[in-house]
Backbone bond lengths (Angstrom), bond angles and torsions (degrees), N, CA, C in turn:
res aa  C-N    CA-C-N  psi(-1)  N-CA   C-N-CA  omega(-1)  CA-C   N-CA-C  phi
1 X - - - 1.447 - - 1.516 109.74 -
2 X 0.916 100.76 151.48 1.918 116.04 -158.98 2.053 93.13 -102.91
3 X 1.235 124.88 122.10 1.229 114.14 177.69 1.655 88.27 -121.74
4 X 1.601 126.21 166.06 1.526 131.59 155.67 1.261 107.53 -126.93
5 X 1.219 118.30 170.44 1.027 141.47 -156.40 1.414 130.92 -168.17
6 X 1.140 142.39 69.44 1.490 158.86 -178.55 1.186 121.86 -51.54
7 X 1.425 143.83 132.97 1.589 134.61 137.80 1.311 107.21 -122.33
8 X 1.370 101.79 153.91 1.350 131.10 -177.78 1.467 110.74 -116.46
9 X 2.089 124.73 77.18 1.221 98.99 174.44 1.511 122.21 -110.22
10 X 1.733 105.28 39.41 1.110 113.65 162.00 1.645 126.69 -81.74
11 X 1.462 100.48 122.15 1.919 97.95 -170.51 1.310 107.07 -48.59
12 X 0.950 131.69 -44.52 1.542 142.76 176.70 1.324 109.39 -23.85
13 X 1.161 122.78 -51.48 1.523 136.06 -169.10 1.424 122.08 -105.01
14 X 1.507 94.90 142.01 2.358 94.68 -151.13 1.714 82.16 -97.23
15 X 1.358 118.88 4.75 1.836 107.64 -178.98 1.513 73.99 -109.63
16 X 1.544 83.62 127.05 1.553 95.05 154.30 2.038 125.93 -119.91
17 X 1.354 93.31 17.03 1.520 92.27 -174.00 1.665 97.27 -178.35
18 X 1.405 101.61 155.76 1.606 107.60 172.36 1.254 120.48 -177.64
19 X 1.153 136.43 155.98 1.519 125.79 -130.58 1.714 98.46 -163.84
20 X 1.148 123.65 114.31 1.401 138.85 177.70 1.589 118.62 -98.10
21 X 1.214 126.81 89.12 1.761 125.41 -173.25 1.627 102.30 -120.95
22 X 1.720 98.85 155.52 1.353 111.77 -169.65 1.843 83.17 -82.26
23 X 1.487 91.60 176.88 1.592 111.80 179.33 1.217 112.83 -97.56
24 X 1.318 97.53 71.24 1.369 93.97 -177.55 1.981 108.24 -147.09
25 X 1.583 120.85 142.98 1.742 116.29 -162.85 1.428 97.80 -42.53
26 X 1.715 132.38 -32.33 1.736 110.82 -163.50 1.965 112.25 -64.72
27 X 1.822 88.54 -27.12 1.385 76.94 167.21 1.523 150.93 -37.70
28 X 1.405 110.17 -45.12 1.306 138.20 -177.15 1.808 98.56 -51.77
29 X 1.267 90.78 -111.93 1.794 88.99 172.44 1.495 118.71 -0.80
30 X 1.374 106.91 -62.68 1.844 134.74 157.59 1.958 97.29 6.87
31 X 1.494 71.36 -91.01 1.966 110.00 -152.16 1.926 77.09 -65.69
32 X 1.161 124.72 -49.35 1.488 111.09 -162.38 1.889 106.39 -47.45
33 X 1.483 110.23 -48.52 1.583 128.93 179.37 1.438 97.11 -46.97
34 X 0.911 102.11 -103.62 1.482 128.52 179.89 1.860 119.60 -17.95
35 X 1.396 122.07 -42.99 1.017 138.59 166.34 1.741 110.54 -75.44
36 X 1.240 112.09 -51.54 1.365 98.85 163.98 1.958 125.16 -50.24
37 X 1.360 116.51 -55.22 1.056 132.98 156.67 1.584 120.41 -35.57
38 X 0.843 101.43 -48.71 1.494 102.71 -169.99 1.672 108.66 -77.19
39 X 1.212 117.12 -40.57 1.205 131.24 -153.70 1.574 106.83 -91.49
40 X 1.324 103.38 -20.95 1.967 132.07 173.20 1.738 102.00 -25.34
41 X 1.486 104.57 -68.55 1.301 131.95 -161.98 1.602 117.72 -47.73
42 X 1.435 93.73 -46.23 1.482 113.71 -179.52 1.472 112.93 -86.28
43 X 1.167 119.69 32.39 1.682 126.82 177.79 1.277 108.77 23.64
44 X 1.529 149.00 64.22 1.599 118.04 171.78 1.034 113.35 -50.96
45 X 1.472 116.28 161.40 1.809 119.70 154.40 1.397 115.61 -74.13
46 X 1.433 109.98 -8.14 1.262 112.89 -176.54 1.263 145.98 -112.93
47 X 1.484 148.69 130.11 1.331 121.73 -134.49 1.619 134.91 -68.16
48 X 1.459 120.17 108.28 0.589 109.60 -159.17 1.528 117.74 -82.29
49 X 1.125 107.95 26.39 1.877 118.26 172.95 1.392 101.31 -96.11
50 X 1.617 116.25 -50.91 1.421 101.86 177.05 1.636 122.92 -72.08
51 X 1.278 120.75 -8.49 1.743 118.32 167.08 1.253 105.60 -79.80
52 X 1.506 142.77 -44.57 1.427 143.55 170.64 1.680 115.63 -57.29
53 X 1.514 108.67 -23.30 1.726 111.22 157.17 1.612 102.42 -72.56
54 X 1.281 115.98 -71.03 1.522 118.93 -170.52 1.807 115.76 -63.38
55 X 1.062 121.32 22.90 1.649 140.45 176.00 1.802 95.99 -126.58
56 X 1.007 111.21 -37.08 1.559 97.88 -175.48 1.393 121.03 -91.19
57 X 1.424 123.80 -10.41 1.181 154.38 168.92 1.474 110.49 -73.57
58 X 1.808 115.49 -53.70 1.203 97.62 -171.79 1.945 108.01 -91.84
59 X 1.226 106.56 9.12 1.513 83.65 -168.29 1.926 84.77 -116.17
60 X 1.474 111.96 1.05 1.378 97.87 127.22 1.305 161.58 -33.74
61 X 1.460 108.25 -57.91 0.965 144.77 142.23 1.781 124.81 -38.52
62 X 1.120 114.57 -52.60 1.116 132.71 -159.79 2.085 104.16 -83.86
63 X 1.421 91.57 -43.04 1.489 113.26 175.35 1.500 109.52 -71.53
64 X 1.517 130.99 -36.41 1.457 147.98 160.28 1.238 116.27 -61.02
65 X 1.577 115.59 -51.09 1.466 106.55 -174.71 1.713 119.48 -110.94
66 X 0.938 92.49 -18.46 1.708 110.77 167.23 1.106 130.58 -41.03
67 X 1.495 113.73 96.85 2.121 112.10 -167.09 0.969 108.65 -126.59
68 X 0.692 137.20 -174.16 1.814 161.34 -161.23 1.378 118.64 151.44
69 X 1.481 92.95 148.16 1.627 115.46 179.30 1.947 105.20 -80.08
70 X 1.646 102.31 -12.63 1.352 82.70 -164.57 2.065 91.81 -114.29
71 X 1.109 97.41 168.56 1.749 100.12 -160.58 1.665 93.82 -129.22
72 X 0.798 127.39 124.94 1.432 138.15 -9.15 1.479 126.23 -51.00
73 X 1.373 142.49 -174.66 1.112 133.91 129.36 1.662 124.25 -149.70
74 X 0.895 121.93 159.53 1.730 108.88 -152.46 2.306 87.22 -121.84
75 X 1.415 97.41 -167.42 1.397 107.09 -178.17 1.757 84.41 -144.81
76 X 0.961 101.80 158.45 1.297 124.88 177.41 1.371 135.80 -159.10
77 X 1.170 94.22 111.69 1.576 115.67 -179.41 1.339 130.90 -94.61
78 X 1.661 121.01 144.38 1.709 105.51 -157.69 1.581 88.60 -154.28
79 X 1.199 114.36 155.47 1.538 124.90 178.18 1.125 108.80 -133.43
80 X 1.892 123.21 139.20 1.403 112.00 175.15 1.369 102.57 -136.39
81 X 1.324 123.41 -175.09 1.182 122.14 -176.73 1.678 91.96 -122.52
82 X 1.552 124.08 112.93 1.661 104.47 170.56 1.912 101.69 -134.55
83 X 1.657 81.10 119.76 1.344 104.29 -136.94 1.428 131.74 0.11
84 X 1.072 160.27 -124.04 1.656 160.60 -152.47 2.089 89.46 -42.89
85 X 1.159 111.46 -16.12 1.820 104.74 -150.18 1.573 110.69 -112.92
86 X 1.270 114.78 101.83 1.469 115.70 169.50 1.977 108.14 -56.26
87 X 1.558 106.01 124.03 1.618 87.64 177.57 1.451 81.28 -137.04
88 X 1.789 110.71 149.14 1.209 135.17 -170.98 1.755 108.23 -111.44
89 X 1.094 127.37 125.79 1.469 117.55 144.60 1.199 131.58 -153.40
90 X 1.633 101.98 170.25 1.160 104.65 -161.88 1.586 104.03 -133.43
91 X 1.550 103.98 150.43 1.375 105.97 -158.88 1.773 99.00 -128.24
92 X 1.293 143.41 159.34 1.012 155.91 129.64 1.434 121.93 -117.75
93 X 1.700 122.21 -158.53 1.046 108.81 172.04 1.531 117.61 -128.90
94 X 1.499 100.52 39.65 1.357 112.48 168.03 1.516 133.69 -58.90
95 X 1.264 137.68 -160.29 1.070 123.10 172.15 1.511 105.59 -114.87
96 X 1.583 111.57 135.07 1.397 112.97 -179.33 1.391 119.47 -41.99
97 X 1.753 108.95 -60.77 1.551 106.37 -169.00 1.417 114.48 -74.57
98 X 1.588 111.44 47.17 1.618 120.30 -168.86 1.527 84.53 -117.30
99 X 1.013 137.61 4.86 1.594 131.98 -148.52 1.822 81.02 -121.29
100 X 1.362 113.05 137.20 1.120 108.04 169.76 1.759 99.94 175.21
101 X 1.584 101.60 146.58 1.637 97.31 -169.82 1.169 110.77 -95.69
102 X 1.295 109.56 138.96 1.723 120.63 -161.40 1.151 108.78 -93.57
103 X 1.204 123.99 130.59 1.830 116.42 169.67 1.803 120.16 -104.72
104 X 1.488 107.63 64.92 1.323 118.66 174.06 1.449 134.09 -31.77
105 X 1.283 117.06 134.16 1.440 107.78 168.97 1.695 118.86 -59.39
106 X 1.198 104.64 150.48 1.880 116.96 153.32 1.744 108.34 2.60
107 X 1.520 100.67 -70.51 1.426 129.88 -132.38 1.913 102.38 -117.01
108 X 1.517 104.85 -3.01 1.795 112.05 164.02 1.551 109.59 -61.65
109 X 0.777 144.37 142.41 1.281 136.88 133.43 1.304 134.37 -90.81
110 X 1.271 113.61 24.03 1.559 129.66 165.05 1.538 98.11 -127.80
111 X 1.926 110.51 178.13 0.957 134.41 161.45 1.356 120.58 103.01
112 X 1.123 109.28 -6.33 1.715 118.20 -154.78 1.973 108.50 -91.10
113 X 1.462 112.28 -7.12 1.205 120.76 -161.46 1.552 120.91 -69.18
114 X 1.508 105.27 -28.82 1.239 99.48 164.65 1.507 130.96 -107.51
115 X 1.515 107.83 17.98 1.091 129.79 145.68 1.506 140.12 -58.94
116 X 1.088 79.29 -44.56 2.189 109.84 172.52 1.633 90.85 -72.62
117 X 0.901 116.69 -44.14 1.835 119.70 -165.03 1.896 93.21 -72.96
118 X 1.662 114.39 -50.92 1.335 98.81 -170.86 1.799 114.63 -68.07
119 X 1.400 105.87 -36.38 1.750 112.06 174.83 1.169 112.97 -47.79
120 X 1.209 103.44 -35.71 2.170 93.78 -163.57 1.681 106.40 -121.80
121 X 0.961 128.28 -28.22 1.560 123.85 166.65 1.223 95.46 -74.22
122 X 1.923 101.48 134.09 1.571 110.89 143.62 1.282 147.32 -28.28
123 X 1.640 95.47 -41.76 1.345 109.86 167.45 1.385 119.50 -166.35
124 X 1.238 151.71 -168.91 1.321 133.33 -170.14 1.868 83.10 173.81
125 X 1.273 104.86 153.20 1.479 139.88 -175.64 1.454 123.93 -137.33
126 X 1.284 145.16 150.22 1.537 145.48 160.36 1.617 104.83 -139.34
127 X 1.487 121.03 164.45 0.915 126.88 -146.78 1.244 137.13 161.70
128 X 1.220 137.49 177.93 1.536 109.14 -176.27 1.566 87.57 -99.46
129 X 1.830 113.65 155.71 0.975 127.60 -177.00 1.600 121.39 -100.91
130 X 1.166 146.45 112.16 1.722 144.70 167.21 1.235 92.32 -27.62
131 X 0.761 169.96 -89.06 1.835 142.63 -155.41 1.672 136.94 -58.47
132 X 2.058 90.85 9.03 1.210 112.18 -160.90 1.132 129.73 91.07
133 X 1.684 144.01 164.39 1.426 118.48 -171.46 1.341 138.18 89.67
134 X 1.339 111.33 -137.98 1.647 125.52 -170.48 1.460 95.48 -143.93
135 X 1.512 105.67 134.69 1.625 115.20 169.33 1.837 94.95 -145.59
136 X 1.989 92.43 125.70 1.274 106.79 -164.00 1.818 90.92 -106.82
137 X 1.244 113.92 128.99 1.688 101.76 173.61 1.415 99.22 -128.56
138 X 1.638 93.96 168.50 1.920 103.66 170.87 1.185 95.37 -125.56
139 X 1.783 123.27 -173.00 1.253 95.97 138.82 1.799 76.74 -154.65
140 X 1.343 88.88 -171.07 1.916 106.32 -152.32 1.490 89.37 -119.31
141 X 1.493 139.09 110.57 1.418 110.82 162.05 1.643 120.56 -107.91
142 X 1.375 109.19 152.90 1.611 119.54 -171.20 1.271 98.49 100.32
143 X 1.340 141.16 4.99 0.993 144.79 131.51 1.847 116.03 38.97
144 X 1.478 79.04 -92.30 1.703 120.58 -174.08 1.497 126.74 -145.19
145 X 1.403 123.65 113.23 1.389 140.03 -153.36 1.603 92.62 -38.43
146 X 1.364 101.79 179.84 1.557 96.62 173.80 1.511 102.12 -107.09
């Protein structure tokens, strides 16, 4: 399997990383590595344990609910810097109004993912995505000084 993987360490540019995985569970773990790694360089101020939870959650998500009529289809993940605010997203080619926050029982053991995303991101968005689809974002603010 063919994975990509992008950096951006030109200042010039508010994407600094981005990450192409099949739909499939090895992903997860995947994007958690790789996003930690990648993102190392650029010191956030912000935790970067809780964005590597809220990245593994949504392309959870994305790998679970993520369809298409057309075969292959990948998930894609991208990081930017817009200004003080690390914001993450992730795109498949699901259907937007598929995105919705679940209020689980006690005793579910699913559902909780974009819950974790509303507790600890500043803020977070879904939507239809420019590559077609669903694009799920967070974003982190204080990031990076101004």
């Amino acid at each position: 399997m063919a994975y990509m993987i992008d950096r951006y360490p030109c200042e010039e540019s508010p994407r600094l990383g981005a990450m192409t995985l099949h739909p499939v569970a090895e992903s997860v773990p995947r994007a958690r590595r790789w996003f930690r790694k990648f993102i190392a360089p650029y010191e956030p101020a912000c935790s970067v344990d809780d964005c590597v939870l809220l990245v593994s959650e949504l392309v959870t998500n994305a790998v679970l609910h993520g369809r298409s009529d057309d075969e292959p289809w990948v998930v894609r993940v991208e990081w930017f810097r817009k200004g003080t605010a690390l914001r993450v997203e992730v795109h498949n080619p699901g259907l937007p109004e598929d995105v919705w926050v679940r209020c689980p029982d006690s005793d579910d053991a699913h559902g909780r993912g974009l819950l974790l995303v509303d507790a600890i991101a500043d803020s977070w968005h879904s939507g239809p995505s420019r590559f077609g689809g669903t694009v799920v974002s967070f974003e982190m603010a204080g990031a990076w000084p101004l």
